[in-house]
N, C-alpha and C positions, 0 to 999 in steps of 0.2 A: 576218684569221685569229685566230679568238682560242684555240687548242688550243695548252699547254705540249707541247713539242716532247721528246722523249728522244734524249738523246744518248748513242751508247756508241762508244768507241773502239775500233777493229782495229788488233789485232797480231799476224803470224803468229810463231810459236814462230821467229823466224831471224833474220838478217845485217839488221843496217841496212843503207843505202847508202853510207855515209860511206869504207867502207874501197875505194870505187873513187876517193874524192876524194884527191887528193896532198897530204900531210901530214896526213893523219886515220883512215889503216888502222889505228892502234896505237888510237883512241879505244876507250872501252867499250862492246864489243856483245854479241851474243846467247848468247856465253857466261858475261858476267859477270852475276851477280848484282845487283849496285848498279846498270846499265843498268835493268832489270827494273824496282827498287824506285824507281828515279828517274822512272820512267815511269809505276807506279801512283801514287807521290805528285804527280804534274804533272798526270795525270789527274785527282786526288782534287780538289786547289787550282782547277782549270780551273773544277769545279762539275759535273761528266760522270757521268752514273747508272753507268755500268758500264764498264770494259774489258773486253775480248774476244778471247782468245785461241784461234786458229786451231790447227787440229794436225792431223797425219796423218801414219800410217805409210809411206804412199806414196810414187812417186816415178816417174816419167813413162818407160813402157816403150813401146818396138810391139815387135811380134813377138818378145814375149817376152823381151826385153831390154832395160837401159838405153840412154837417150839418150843420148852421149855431151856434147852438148852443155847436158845437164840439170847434169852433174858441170863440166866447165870453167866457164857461166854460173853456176852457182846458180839452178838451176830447182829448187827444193824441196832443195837441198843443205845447208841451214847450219840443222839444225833442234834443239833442244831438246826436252825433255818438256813441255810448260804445266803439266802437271799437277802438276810437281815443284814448281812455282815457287808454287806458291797459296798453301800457308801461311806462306812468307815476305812476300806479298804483302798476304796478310791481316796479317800482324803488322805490317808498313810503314805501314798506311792504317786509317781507321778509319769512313766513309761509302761508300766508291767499293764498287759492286756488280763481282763477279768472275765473268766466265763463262768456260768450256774446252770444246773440244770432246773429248768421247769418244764414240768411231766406236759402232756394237748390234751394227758386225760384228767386232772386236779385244777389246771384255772383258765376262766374264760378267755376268749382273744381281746378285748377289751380289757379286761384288767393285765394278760403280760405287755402289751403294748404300751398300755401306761408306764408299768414299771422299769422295762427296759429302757423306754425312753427316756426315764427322769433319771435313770442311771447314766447310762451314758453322759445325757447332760453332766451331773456329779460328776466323771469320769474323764470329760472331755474327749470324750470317744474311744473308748478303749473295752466296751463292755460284750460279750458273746454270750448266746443265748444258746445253750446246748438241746436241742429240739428231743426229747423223746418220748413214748409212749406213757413211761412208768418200767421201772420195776417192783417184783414182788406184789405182780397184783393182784394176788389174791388178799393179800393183806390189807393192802391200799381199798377195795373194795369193798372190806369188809369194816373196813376204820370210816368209808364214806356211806355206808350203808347202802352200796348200789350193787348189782347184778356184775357180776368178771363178764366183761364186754370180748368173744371171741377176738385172736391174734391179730387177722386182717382186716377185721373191725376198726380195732383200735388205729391203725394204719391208715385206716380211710378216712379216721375219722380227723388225725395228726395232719393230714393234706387238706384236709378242709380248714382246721386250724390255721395253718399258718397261709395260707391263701387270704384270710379276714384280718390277719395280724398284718400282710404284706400292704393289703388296701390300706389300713390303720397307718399302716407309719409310709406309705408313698403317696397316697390319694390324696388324702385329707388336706395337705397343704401345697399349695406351689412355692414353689424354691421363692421367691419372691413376693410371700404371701406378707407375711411378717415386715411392719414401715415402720412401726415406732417413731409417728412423727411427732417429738413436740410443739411443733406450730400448728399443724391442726389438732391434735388431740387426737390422731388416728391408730390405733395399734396393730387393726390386720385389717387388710384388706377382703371385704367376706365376700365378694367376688372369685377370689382366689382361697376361700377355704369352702373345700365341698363337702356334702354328706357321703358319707360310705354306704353306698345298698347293696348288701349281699345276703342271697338265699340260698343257701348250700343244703347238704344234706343234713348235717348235724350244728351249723350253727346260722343266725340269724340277725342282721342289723341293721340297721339305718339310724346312722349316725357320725357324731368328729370326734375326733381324739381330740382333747381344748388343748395339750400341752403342747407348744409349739416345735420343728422339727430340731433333731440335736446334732452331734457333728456327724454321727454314720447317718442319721434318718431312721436307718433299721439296723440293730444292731447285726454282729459278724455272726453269721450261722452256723452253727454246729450240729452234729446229730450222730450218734452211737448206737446200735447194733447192727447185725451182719445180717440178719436172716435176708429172705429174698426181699420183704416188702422194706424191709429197714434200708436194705440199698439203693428201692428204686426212690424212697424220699430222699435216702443224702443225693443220687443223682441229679432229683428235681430241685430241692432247693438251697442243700446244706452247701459252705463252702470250708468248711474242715471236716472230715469224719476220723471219729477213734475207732481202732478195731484191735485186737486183741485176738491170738489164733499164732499155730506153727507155721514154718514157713513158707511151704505149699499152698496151704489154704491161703493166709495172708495176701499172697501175688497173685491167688486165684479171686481174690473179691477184692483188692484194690487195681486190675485188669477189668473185671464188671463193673464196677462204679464208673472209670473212666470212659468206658464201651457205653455205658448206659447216659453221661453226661454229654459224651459227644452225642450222640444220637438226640437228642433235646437239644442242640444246637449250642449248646453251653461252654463246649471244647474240654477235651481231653484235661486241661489244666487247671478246671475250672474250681475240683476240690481237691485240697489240699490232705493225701490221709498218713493220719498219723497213726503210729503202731507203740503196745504198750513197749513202753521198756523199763524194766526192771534191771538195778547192778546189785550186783553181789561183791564188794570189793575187798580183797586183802594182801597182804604184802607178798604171799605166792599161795600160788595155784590150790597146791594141800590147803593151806587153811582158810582160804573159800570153800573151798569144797567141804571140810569140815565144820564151817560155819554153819551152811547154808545145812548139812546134816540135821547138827544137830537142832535147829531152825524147824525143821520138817520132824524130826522126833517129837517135839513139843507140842504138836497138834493130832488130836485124836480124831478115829475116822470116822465119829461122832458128830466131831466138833467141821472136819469137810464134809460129810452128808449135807449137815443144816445149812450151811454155806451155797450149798448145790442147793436143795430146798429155797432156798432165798431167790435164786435164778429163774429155777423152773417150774416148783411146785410140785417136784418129783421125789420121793422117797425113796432113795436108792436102798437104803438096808433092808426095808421090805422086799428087794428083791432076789433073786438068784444071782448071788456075786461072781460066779465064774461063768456067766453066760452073758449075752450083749444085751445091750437096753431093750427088751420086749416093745415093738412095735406098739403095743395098747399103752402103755405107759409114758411111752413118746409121744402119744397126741397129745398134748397141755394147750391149753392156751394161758398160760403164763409166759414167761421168758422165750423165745425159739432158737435165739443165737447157741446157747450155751446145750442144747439139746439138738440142734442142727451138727455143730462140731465130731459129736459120739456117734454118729449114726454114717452109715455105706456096708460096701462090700469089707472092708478094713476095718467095722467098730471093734474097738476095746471092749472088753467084759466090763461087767458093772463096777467087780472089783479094782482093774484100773484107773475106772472114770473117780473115782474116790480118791485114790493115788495120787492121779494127777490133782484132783481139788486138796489136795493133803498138801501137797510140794510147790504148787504154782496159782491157785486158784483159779481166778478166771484169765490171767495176764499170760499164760505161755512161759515157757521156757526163760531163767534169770540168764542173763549176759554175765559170767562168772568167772572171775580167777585175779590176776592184777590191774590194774587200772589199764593198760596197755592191754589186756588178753582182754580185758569185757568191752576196751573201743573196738581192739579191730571186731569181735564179733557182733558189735552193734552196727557197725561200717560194711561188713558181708552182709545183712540182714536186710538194710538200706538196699544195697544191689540187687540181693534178690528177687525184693516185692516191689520195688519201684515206690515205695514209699518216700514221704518228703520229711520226716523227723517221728521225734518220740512224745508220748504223754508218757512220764517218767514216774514210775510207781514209789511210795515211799520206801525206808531202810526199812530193816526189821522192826528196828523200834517206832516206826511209824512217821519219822522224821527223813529230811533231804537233806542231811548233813554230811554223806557220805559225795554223794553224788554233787552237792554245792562245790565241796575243799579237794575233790580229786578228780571227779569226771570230765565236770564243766574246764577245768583249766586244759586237761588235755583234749578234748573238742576242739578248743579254740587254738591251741597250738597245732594240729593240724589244719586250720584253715577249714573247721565244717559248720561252724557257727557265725554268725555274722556278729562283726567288729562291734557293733551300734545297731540299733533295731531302727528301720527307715520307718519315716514321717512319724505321726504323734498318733494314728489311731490304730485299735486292732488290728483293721482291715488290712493296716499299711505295712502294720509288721510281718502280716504272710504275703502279701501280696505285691510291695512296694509302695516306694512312698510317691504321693500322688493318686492309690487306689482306695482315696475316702468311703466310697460309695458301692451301692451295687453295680456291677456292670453291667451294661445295657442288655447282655445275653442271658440274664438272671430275669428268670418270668414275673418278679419283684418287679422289674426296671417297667412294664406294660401297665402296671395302675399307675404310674404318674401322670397327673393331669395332659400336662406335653405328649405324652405318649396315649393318652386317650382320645386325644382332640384330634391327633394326629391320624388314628387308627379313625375318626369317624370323619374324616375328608374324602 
């Protein structure tokens, strides 16, 4: 395999594990700040293109209530803003790419485009905006007091999003808008800053973004789920997707994304997808496996129901455990990746789908045994799906300590990691350095002024 591999680290906005370990509940977590910075700097030093933080308003209902067991376990209880955290992070680190997720269904285009922007600026261009719907919307819906907006709703509604977000940070200013002259007193030239008018389905503007543009313009685009309509957004505008799934499926929707990218004129290369990877490491085979055992003992199928609940909305113990996900119960419109997954000619019984939330959650199968046995099988996995690197899930205890002091050395001792991450922005570290910007083939690149003026000759 001769393709540098990307490496980005997962964190969700929460609780280490450490505070179930005896004598290390008082350690620093997910409300301290110096946690956080400790982690983008271990990140930074590791050599890892990007960390990545998780977030969502949510939090795992049925019928319209909390899970109690969501609140005693920590099923999504111990959460933070990420968003809060970036420009401390940014000031911490000075290579490490920073991405968050902001739901298209919790904040306006106007206010993520503010933010992003003023981050990256912070950042000097190193910032990714993880595009997705939401999860756990039933909860998120009922914490915002609005109606659970159907699946491809939401979907419709995410492409309208970021179409108003794309005008926001391309439109608005010409590359050359910004003079800052002290002899005349001129700071922009307002011939070269336009209003945005857009009248979509779901949002509305006419308007500028005042902050002027930062190193990317638009930050590096991300977006996570698999289902159908999750694909055709990352084809249309993401330029990383996370995906998660065994390894059939896997090669089977990073094959569609690329099918669907090229086909938009985008090319085949155009996103970048990354697959979870989880390590399990220990000094042989036996006691990973034993590890990882006893790991999976420690969790009740209780405790992976609500897990599963958190995803789709679905309450699997109410069901027939030895029979396959009942078609009626498959319609949600909460979560569809992690309910798409269970369903064919070949579904699992309800009782497996548990199993597997019990042993791997929502991430697939751990890459398991020596540090040498979880590369190469993370190195077959690569081949398989044609994937271009990993979102690398935390240790047991919640931390990347295993994978900082063992994995990443032998990565780069085979030559799958790159030396140095090229140029200074995001963009540059997946893409190369010199790839600041959107490229022209990115339907972002058609609201720049030049390309408007352009299109009306």
């Amino acid at each position: 395999m001769t393709k540098k591999l990307a490496i980005g680290m997962f964190q969700n906005g929460r609780a280490r594990g450490t505070w179930r370990m005896p004598g290390r509940a008082d350690e620093p977590n997910f409300t301290d700040l110096e946690y956080w910075v400790d982690l983008a700097r271990r990140c930074e030093a590791a050599g890892a293109d990007f960390l990545f933080l998780a977030d969502s308003y949510g939090y795992p209902t049925l019928d319209g209530a909390v899970i109690p067991t969501a609140i005693e376990r920590d099923v999504q209880f111990s959460t933070v803003d990420s968003q809060m955290l970036m420009s401390a992070l940014a000031a911490a680190t000075s290579t490490l790419g920073l991405v968050t997720t902001v739901s298209t269904m919790a904040e306006k285009p106007p206010i993520v485009a503010r933010q992003y922007r003023s981050l990256d600026h912070f950042s000097k261009g190193r910032m990714g905006w993880n595009v997705v719907t939401g999860s756990a919307q039933a909860g998120s819906a009922l914490l915002f007091g609005e109606p659970l907006m159907p699946h491809d709703d939401r979907y419709a509604l995410a492409d309208d999003h970021v179409q108003l977000s794309l005008k926001l940070w391309e439109g608005c200013w010409a590359d050359d808008a910004l003079v800052k002259d002290a002899d005349t007193g001129i700071w922009a030239d307002p011939g070269k800053v336009q209003e945005v008018v857009h009248d979509g389905p779901y949002f509305s503007s006419r308007g500028v973004l005042v902050t002027p543009p930062s190193p990317q313009v638009t930050p590096t685009l991300f977006q996570a789920g698999a289902s159908s309509a999750g694909r055709e957004l990352a084809a249309t505008y993401a330029e990383a997707v996370f995906l998660a799934a065994e390894s059939k499926a896997l090669a089977e929707q990073i094959s569609d994304i690329r099918r669907r990218a090229e086909e938009k004129g985008r090319g085949r290369d155009a996103v970048k997808c990354l697959i979870a990877g989880t390590f399990r490491i220990a000094d042989t085979e036996e006691e990973a496996r034993r590890a990882h055992a006893e790991q999976i003992a420690g969790i009740s199928l209780e405790f992976a129901a609500t897990t599963y609940a958190y995803f789709t909305g679905i309450d699997l113990l109410s069901l027939d455990l030895d029979k396959p996900m009942p078609a009626a119960a498959a319609n949600t419109d909460n979560g569809r990746t992690n309910v798409e997954r269970f369903l064919g000619p070949d579904a699992p019984t309800v009782r497996e789908i548990i199993e597997e939330f019990r042993a791997n959650g929502v991430m697939g199968k751990p890459f398991l045994g020596t540090v040498e046995q979880a590369v190469d099988q993370a190195v077959a996995l690569i081949e398989e799906t044609d994937a271009d690197g990993f979102l690398v899930q935390p240790d047991p205890d919640g931390g990347h300590d295993i994978f900082f002091d063992k994995v990443m050395p032998e990565l780069r001792r085979r030559g799958l990691i790159k030396d140095e991450l090229p140029g200074t922005t995001l963009r540059e570290h997946l893409f190369g350095e010199g790839c600041v910007r959107l490229p022209d083939t990115h339907p972002g690149a058609a609201f720049r002024q030049s390309a408007m003026a352009a299109a009306a000759r």
